[in-house]
C-alpha positions as protocol buffer text, in pm:
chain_id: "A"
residue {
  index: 1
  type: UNK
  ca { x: 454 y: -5253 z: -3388 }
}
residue {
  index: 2
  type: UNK
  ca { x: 396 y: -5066 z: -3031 }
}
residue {
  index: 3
  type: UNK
  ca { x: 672 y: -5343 z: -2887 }
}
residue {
  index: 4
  type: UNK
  ca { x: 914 y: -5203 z: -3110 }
}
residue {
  index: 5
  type: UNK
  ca { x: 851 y: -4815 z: -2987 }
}
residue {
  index: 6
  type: UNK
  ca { x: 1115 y: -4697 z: -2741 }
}
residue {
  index: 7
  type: UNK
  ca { x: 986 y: -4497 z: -2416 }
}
residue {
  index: 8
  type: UNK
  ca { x: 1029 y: -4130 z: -2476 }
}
residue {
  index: 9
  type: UNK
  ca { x: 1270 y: -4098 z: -2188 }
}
residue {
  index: 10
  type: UNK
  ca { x: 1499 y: -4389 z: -2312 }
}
residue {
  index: 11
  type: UNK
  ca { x: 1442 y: -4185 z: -2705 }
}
residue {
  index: 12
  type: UNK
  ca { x: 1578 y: -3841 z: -2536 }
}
residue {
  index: 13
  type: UNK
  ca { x: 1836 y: -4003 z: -2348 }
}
residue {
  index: 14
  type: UNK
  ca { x: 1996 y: -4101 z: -2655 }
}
residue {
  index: 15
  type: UNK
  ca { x: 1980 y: -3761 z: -2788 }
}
residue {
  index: 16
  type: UNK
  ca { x: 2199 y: -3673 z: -2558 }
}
residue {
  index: 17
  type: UNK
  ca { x: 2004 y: -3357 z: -2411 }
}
residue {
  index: 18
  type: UNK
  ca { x: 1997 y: -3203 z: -2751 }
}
residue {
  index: 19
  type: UNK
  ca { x: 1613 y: -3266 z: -2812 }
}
residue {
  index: 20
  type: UNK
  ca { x: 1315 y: -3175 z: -2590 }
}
residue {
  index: 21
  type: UNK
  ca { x: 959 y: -3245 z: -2617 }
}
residue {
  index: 22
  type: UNK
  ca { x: 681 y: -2991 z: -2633 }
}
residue {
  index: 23
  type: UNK
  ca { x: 429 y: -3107 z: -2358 }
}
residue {
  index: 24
  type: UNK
  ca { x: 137 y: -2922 z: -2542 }
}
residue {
  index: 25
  type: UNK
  ca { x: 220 y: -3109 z: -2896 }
}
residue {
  index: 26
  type: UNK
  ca { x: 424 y: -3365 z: -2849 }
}
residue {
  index: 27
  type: UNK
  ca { x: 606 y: -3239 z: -3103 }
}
residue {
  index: 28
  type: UNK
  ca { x: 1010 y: -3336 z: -3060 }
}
residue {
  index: 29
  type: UNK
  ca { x: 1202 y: -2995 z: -3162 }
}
residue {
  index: 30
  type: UNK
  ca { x: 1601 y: -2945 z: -3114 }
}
residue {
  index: 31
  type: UNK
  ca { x: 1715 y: -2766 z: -2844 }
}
residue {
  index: 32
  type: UNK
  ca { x: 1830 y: -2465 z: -3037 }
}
residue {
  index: 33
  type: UNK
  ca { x: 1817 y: -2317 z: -3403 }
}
residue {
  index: 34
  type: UNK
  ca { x: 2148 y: -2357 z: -3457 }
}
residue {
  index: 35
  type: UNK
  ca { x: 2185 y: -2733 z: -3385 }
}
residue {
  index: 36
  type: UNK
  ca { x: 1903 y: -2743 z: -3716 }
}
residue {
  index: 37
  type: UNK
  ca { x: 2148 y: -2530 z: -3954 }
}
residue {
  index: 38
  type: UNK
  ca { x: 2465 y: -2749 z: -3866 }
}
residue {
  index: 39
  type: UNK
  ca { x: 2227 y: -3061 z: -3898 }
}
residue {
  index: 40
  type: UNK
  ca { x: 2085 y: -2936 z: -4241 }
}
residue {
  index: 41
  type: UNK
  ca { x: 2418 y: -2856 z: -4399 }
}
residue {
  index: 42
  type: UNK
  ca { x: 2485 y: -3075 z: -4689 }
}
residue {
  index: 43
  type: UNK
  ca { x: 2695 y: -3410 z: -4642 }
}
residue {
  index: 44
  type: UNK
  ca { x: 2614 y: -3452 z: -4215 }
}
residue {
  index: 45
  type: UNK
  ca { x: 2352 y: -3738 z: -4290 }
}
residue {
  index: 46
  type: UNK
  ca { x: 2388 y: -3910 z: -4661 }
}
residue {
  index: 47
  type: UNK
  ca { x: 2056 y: -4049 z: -4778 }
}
residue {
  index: 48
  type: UNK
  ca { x: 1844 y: -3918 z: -4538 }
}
residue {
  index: 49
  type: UNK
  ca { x: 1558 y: -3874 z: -4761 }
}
residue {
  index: 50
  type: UNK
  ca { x: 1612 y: -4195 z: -4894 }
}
residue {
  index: 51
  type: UNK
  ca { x: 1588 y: -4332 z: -4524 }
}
residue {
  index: 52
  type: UNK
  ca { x: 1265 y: -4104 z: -4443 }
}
residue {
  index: 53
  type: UNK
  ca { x: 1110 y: -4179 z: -4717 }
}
residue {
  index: 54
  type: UNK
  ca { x: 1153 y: -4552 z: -4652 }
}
residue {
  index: 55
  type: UNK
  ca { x: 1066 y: -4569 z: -4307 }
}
residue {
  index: 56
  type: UNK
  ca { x: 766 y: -4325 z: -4383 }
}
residue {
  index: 57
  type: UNK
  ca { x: 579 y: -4532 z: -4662 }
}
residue {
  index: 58
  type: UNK
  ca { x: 708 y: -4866 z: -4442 }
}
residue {
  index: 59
  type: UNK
  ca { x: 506 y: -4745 z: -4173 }
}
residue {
  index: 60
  type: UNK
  ca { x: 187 y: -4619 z: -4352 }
}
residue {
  index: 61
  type: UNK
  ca { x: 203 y: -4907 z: -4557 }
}
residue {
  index: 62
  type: UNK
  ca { x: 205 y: -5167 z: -4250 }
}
residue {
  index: 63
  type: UNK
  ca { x: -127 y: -5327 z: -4163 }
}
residue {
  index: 64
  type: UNK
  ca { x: -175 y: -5224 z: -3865 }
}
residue {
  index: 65
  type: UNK
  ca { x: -192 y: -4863 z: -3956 }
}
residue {
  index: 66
  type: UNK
  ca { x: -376 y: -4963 z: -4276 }
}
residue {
  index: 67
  type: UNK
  ca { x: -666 y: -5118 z: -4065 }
}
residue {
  index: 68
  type: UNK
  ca { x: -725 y: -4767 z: -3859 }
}
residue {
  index: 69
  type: UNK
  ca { x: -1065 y: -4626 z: -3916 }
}
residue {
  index: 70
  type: UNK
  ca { x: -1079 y: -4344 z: -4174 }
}
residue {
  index: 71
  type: UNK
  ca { x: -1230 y: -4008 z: -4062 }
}
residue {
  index: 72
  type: UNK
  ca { x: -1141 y: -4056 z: -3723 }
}
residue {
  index: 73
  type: UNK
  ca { x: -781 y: -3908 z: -3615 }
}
residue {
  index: 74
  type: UNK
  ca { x: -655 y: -4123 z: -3365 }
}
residue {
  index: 75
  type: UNK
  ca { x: -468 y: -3971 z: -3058 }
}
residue {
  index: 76
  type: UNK
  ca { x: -157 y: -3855 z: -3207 }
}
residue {
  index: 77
  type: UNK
  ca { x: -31 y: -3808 z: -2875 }
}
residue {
  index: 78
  type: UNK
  ca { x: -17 y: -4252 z: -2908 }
}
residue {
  index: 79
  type: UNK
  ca { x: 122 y: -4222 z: -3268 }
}
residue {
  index: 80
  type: UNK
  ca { x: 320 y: -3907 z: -3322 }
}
residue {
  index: 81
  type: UNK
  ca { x: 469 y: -4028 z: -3625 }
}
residue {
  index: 82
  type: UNK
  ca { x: 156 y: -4126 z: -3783 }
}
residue {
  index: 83
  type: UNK
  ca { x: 119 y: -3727 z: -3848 }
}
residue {
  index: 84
  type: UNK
  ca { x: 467 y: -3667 z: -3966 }
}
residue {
  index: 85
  type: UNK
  ca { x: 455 y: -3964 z: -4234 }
}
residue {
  index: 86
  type: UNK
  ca { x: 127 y: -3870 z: -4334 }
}
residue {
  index: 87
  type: UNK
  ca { x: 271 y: -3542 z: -4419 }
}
residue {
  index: 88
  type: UNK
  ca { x: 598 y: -3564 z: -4547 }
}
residue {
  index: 89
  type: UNK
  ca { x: 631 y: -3949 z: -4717 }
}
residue {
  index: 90
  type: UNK
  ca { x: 558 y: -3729 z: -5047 }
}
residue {
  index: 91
  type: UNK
  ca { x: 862 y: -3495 z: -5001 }
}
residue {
  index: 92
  type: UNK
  ca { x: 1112 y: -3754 z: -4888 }
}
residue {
  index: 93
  type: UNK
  ca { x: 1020 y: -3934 z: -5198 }
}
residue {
  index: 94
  type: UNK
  ca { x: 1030 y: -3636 z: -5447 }
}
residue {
  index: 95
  type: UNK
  ca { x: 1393 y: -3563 z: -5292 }
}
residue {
  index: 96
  type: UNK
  ca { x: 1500 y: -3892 z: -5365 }
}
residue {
  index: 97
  type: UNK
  ca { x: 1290 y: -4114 z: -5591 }
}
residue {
  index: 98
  type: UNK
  ca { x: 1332 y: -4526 z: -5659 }
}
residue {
  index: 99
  type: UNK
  ca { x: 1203 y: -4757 z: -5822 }
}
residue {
  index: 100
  type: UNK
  ca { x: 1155 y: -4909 z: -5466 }
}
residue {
  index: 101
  type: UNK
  ca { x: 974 y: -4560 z: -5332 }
}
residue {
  index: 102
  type: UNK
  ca { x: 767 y: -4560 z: -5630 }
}
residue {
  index: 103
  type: UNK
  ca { x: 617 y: -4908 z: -5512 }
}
residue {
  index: 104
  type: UNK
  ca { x: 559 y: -4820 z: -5203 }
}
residue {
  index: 105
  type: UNK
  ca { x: 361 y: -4496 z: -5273 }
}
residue {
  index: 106
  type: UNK
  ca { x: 129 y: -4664 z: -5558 }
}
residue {
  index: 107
  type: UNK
  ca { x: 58 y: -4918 z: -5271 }
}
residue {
  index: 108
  type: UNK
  ca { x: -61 y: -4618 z: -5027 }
}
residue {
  index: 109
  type: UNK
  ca { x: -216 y: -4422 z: -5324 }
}
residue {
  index: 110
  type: UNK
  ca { x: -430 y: -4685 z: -5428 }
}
residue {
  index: 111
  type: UNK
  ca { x: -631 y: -4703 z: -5106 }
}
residue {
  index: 112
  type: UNK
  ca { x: -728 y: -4337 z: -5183 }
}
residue {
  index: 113
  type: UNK
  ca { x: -921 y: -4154 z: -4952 }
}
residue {
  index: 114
  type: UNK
  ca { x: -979 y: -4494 z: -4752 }
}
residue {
  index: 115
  type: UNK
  ca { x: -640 y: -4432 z: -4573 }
}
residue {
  index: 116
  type: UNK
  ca { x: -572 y: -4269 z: -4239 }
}
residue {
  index: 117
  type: UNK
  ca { x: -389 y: -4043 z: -4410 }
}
residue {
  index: 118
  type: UNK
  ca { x: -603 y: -3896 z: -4606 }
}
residue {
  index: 119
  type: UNK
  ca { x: -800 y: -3788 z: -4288 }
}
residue {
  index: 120
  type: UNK
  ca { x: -460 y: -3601 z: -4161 }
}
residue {
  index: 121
  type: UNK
  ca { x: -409 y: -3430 z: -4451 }
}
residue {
  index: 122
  type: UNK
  ca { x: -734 y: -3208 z: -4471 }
}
């Protein structure tokens, strides 16, 4: 829900200077490639697919984001995780599948190509 999305200042804040935005994307990238090989070694964050792929379908799957017109990509600029879900629910879930995950995805699959994401991903 838009109330719940942080301002992107207070969102960097928190990061504590280690994140930056790309002004021509929007696109949040680390500061530095090394920060992303200490952050990918195994063990840092436990059940992070498991988390993605939660908040990912959660998101795709909430009615709001169901009711957005298909065909028509929204400014992502408003919704920059709208992209990211779109594109990665399906790996977070193959990383870690559930029962739970499972549900979720057949509830997304079923609307077909009469999803939002469906327009991202071509």
């Amino acid at each position: 829900m838009p109330e719940n999305i942080r301002p992107q200042d207070a969102v960097l804040g928190s990061c504590l200077g280690l994140a930056v935005v790309d002004a021509e994307t929007s696109t949040v990238r680390l500061i530095h490639y090394t920060l992303q090989e200490y952050l990918s070694q195994s063990g840092i964050f436990p059940d992070v697919h498991k988390t993605l792929r939660q908040i990912c379908l959660s998101y795709l799957n909430h009615k709001l984001i169901r009711g957005l017109p298909v065909g028509i990509i929204p400014d992502l600029g408003e919704m920059p995780f709208l992209k990211y879900s779109s594109l990665y629910w399906g790996m977070h879930v193959k990383m870690e599948p559930s029962d739970h995950s499972k549900s979720l995805a057949l509830e997304l699959l079923k609307r077909g190509g009469n999803h939002i994401y469906a327009t991202l991903l071509v």
